[in-house]
N, C-alpha and C positions, 0 to 999 in steps of 0.2 A: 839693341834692346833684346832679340832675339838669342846671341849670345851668354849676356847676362840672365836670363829668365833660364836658360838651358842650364849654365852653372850653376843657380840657386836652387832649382827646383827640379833637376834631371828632366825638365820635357818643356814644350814651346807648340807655338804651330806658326804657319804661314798660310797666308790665303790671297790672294792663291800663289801656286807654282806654278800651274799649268795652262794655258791658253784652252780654250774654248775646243778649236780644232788637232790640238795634241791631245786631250782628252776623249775626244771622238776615234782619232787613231787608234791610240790606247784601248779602246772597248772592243774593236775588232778583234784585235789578239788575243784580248782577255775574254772573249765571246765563244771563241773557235777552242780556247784549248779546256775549259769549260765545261763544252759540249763534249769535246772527246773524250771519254773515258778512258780507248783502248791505246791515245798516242802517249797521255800522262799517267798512266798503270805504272805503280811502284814508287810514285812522287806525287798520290794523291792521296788524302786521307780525310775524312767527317770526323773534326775537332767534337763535335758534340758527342762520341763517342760510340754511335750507333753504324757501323763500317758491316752490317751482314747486308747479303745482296735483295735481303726481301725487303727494305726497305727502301719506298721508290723515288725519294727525292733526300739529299745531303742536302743538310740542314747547314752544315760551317764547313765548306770545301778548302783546303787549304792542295794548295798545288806548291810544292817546294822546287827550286830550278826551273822558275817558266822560260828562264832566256837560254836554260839547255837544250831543252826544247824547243824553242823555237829563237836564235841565235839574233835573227834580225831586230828582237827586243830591244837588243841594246844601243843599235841604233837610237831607238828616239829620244828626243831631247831630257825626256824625265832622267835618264842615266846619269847626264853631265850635269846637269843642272842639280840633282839633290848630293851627285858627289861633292859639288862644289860647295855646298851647305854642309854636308860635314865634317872638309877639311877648312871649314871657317869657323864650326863649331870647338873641334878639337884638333887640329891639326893638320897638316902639307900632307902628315904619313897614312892618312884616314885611307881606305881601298876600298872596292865592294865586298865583303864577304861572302853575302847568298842573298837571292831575291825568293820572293815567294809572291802570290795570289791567297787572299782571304774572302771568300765570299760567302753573304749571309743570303739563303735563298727568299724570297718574299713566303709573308705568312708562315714562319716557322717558328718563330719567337723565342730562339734558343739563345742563350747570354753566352758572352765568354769571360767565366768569373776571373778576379782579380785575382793576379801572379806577374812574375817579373821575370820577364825573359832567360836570367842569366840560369834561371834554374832548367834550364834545356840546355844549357852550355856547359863545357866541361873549364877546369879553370885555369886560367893565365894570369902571369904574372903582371900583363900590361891589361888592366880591366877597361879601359877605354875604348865604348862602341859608343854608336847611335841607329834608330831606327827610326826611318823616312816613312812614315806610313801614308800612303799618300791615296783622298777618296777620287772614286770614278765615277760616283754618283752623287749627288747632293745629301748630306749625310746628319743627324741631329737623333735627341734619345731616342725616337721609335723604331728606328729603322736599325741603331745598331752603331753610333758613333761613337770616337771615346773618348773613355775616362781616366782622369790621372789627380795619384796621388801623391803632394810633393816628394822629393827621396831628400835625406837626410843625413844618408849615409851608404856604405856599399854593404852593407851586410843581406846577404841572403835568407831571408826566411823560410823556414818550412814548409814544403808543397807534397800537395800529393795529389793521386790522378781525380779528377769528379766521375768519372765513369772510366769503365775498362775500355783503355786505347784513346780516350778523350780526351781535352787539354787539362792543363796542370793548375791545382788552385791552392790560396792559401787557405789557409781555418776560418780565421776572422776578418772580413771586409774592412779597410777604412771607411772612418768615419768627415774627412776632408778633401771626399774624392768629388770632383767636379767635372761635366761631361767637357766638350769643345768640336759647337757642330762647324761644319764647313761645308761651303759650295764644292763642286765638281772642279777639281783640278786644285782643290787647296792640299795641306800637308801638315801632319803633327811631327815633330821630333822627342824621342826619348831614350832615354839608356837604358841598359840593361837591369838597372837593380830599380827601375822606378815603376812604381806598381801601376797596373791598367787594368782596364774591363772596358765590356760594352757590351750594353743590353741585348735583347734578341732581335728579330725585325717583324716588325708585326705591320707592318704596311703590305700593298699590293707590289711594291717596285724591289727593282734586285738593291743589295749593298755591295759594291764593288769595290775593293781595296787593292791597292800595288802597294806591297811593301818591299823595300831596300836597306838591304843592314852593313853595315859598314864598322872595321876597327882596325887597326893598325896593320900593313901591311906585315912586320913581323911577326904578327901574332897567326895574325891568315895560316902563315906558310907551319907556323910551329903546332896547328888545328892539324894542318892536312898532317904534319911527319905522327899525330898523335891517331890518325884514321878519321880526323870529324872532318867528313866534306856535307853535313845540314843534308844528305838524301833521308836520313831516318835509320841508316845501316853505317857503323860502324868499319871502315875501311882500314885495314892495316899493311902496311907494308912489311915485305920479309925479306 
């Protein structure tokens, strides 16, 4: 079922993935790196586009390579378990490509308008990814859960930035977009060309997301010889 719903509509969820006590895990690591500003400096950035120092709380922290930082990530069970969901979604060849942290601070109530991942990606010839998004917090409209709109096709739309240094968005919102709340340790799956959002959080409690992105081991390796290793800085070889 979950296969089929991924093929027809570029995205699915699960609820849950995660056990109770693997989610508790989870939140330690996602707690401490977080809190540190000074150990994730340079793979840290406020999606909502507000990155000057006078302002005293990131509103959408996005932490790009949390398991470079801190390696024992990939230890826990979440790494195998949603690989395995992506090489059953598309493929044996499916890899990790890059993990990231998304967090919506309480009372901030900033959205992350609708855009499609691939428009952050540079392009391959093999377009097959998916992205594991998976909540740490029990998660529904107010807080910041999300929305998808079916995909149709792979064509990329027009984006541009909502604020200077902030995430990427399209012009016009769908109009078929439908949220998908989940308990703490559940999971969304989607591709790259399927469009998403999710409101701001306007509750008292954090929104905490692990996201895992995955796409063909060839393609991984043909990123890195092109400089994309997903830090934000273009790497090239000479």
């Amino acid at each position: 079922m979950l296969k089929q719903d991924f093929a027809n509509n570029g995205f699915t969820h699960l609820d849950p993935l995660l056990s109770f006590d693997e989610v508790a895990e989870l939140r330690k690591v996602y707690d401490r790196l977080l809190e540190d500003k000074r150990l994730t400096a340079g793979l840290r950035s406020d999606l909502s586009g507000n990155n000057t120092k006078l302002q005293a709380v990131e509103k959408i922290t996005q932490i790009m390579l949390p398991s470079r930082i801190e390696p024992r990530l990939l230890q826990q069970q979440v790494y195998s378990k949603a690989l395995q969901w992506a090489q059953n979604l598309l493929g044996d060849d499916m890899a990790l490509d890059f993990d990231m942290l998304i967090n919506k601070a309480p009372l901030t109530n900033t959205e992350t308008p609708w855009h499609q991942d691939a428009a952050y990606w540079i392009d391959l010839p093999d377009k097959r990814s998916v992205s594991c998004w998976i909540a740490l917090d029990d998660v529904y409209e107010d807080n910041g859960c999300m929305w998808f709109a079916p995909r149709y096709d792979n064509n990329l739309l027009k984006h541009t930035h909502s604020k200077e240094g902030g995430a990427l968005s399209i012009d016009v919102s769908p109009k078929n977009g439908r949220p998908i709340p989940l308990k703490a340790g559940g999971c969304t799956f989607h591709d790259g060309f399927t469009l998403h959002y999710s409101k701001g959080n306007s509750t008292n409690g954090p929104r905490r997301a692990l996201i895992l992105n995955y796409r063909p081991h060839k393609m991984i390796a043909l990123e890195r010889e092109q400089g994309m290793d997903h830090t934000g800085k273009r790497q090239f070889r000479k």
